[in-house]
C-alpha positions in Angstrom: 0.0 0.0 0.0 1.4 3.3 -1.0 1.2 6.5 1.1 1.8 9.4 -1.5 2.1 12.8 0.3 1.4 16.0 -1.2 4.0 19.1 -0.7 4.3 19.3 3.5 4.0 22.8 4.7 4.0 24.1 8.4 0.4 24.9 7.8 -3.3 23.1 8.9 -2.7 21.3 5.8 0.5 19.5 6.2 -0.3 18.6 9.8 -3.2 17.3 8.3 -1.9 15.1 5.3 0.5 13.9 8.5 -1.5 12.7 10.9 -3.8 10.8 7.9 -0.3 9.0 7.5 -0.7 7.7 11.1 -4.4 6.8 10.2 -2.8 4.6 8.0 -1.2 3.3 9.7 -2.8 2.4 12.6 -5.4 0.9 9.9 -2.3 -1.8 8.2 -2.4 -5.3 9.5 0.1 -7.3 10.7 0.9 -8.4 6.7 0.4 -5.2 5.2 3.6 -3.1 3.4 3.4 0.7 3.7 5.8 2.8 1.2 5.4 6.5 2.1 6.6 8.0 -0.9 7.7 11.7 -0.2 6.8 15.0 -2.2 8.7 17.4 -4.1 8.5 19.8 -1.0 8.6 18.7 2.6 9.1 21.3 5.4 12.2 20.0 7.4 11.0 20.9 11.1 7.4 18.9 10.3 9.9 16.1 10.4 9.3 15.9 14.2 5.5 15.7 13.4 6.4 12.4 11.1 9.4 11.5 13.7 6.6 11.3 16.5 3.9 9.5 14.3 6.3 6.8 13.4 7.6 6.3 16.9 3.9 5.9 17.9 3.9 3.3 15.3 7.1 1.2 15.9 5.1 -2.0 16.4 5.0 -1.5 13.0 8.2 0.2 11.7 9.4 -3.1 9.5 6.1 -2.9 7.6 7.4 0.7 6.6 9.7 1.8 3.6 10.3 5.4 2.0 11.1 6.2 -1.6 11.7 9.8 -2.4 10.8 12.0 -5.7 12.8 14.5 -4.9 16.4 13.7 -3.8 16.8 17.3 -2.6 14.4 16.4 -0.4 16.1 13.3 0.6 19.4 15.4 1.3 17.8 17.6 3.7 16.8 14.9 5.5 20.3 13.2 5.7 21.4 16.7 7.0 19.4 17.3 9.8 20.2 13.7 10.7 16.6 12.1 10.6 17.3 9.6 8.6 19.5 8.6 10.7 17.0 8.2 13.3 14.9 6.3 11.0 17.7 3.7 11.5 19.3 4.5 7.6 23.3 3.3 7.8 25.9 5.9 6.5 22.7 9.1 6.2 24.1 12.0 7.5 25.2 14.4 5.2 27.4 17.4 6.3 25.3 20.3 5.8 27.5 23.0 4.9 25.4 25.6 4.6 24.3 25.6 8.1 20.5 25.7 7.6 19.6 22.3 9.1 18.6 22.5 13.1 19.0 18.7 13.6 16.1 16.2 14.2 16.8 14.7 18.1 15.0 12.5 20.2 15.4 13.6 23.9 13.9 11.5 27.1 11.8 12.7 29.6 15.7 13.4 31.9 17.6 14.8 29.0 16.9 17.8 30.4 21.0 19.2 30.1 20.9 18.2 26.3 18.1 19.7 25.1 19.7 23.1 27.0 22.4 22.5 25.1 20.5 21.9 22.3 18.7 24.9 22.1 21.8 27.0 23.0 23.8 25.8 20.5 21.1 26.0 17.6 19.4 29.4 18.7 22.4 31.4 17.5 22.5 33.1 14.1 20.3 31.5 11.5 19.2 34.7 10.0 17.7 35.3 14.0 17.0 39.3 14.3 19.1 41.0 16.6 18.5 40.9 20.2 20.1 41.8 23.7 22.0 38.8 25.5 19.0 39.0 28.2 16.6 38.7 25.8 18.3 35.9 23.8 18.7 34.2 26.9 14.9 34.9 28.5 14.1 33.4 24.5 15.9 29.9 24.6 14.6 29.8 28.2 11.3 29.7 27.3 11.9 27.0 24.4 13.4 25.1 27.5 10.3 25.9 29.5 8.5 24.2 26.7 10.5 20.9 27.1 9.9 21.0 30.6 5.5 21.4 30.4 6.0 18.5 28.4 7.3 16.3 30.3 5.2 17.9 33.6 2.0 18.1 32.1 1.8 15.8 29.1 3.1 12.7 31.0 5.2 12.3 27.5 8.6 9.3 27.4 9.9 11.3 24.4 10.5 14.6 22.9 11.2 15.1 19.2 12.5 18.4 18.3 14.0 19.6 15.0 14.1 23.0 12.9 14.7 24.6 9.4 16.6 27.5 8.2 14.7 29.1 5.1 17.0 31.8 3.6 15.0 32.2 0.6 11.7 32.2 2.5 13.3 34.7 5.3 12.0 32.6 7.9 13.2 30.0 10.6 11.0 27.3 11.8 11.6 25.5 15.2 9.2 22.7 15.7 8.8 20.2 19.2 6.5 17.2 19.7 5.7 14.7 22.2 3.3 12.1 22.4 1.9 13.0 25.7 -1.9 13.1 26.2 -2.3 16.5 25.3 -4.0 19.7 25.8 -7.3 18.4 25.8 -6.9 15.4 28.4 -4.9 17.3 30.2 -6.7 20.8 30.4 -10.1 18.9 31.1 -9.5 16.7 33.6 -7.6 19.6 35.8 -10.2 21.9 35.2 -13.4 19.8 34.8 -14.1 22.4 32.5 -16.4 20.8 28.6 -14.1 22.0 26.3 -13.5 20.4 23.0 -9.3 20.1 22.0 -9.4 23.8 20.0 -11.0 25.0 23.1 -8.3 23.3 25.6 -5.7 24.9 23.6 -7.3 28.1 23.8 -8.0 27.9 27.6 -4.4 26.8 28.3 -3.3 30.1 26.2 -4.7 32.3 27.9 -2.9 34.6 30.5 -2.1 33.3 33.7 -3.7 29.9 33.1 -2.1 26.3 34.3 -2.6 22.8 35.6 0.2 22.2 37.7 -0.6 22.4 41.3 1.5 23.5 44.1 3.7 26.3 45.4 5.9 26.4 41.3 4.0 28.3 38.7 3.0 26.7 35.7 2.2 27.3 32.7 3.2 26.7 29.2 6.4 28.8 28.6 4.8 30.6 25.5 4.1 34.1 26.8 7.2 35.3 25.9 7.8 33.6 22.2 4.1 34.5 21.9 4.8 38.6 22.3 8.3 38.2 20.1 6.6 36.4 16.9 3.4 38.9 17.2 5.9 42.0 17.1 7.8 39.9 14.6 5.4 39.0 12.4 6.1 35.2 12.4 3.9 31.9 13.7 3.0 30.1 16.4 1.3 27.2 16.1 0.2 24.1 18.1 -1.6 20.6 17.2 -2.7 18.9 19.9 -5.6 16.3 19.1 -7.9 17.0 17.0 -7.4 20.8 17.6 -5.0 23.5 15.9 -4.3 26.8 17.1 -1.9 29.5 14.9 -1.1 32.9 15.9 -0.3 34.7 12.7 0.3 38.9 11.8 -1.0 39.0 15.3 -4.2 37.6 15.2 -5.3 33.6 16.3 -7.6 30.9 13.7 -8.7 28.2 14.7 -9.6 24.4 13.5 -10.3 21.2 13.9 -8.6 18.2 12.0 -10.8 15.2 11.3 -8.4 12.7 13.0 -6.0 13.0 16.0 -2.4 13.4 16.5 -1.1 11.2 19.8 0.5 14.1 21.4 1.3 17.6 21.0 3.3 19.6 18.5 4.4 23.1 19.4 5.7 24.8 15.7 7.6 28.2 16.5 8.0 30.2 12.8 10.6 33.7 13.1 10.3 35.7 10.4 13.9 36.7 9.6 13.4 39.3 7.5 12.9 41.4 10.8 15.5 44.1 10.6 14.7 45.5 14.0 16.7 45.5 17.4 14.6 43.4 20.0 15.7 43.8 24.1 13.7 43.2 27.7 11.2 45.6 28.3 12.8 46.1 31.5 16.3 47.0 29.4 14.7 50.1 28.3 13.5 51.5 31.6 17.4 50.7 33.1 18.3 53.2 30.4 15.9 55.7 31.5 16.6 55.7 34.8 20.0 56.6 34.1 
């Protein structure tokens, strides 16, 4: 049985055409052969949405083969090392020109790594310019987003991977887990009837959280939320059957017609931004003196 994708974009679309490849495959029995055959165009951070499906499906993974149209596209993913992952001997591919943000796997402890991770990849990449504190308060709250996932979505794995698109003037930074998501989660803290686009929305909102006790929760977005609105780049997250996106400021909304078995947080810079970013509380130092 052949799974032909069309071109995967960071958009409702592409998650959508994904998680219909985990349909699928959740759908094969135990004789079945699956060949997902891969577009001309395939965004490389939605690898951790793929990464993520096929982990969920690794009672299956020698029922699964890949065959590429594109071998650009086959390249990219020897550079950012997911093939590798996929178990492919002698796949990585040096990628000298420094766009790849490589696809990892990270356990619920690797908590050092993925610091080290996101220090080492959240430096240059077309980034705009911004203060040490604020570069530093930024990859904190990437690391903040590691952390809720293992708190709060009870996840054993962590996928995270990125793109550098020169021509496109953006960078995309994408992390999934296969946790039990915002809707689970939010609703059985809360007791509130909320459907998943609704959880998502809830947990979005200022202030909120479902971790109890004297530590404050929360989801480690409100900062990346206020840089990508004054940036004009994405947010986005796919939990369920529900997708949010923040987008020029503003939030849509929908629902897909299947599930994902986690939670994918997609962060999109736009790095045509020519501006100077710093801490709000930067600025008022200088004032004061």
């Amino acid at each position: 049985m052949n799974i032909r994708l069309q071109n995967i974009e960071s958009d409702f679309k592409g998650f959508s055409d994904l998680i219909a490849v985990c349909e699928r495959i959740k759908s094969c029995g135990p004789d079945d052969e699956l060949v997902v055959i891969f577009p001309q165009w395939f965004d490389a951070n939605m690898c951790v949405v793929l990464g993520a499906i096929l982990h969920f499906s690794s009672k299956k993974k020698d029922q699964i083969s890949f065959e590429w149209i594109n071998p650009e596209t086959k390249k990219i993913m020897q550079k950012n090392s997911f093939l590798f992952f996929l178990g492919f001997d002698n796949s990585i591919m040096l990628d000298l020109n420094g766009t790849t943000i490589e696809y990892k796997q990270f356990s619920q402890g690797d908590y050092r790594s993925f610091s080290e991770y996101v220090e080492r990849n959240f430096r240059g990449h077309g980034l705009p310019e911004m203060s040490e504190a604020l570069l530093k308060e930024f990859r904190k709250s990437i690391f903040e987003i590691f952390e809720n996932a293992v708190t709060h979505s009870e996840t054993e794995y962590i996928f995270a991977c990125g793109q550098y698109f020169p021509y496109k003037k953006r960078l995309d930074f994408s992390i999934a887990d296969l946790g039990i998501g915002f809707y689970r989660n939010v609703t059985s803290k809360t007791k509130l009837d909320l459907s998943p686009v609704q959880a998502i929305e809830w947990a979005m909102g200022e202030e909120k959280t479902t971790k109890s006790g004297p530590i404050p929760g929360g989801l480690g977005l409100k900062l990346i939320r206020e840089f990508v609105t004054l940036n004009r780049g994405k947010m986005q997250i796919a939990s369920d059957s529900g997708f949010w996106e923040l987008s020029e400021g503003s939030v849509k909304t929908n629902t897909f017609s299947s599930k994902f078995p986690g939670t994918v947080v997609n962060i999109e810079i736009n790095t045509a931004d020519s501006r100077s970013y710093c801490l709000e509380e930067e600025i008022e130092a200088e004032d004061i003196f």
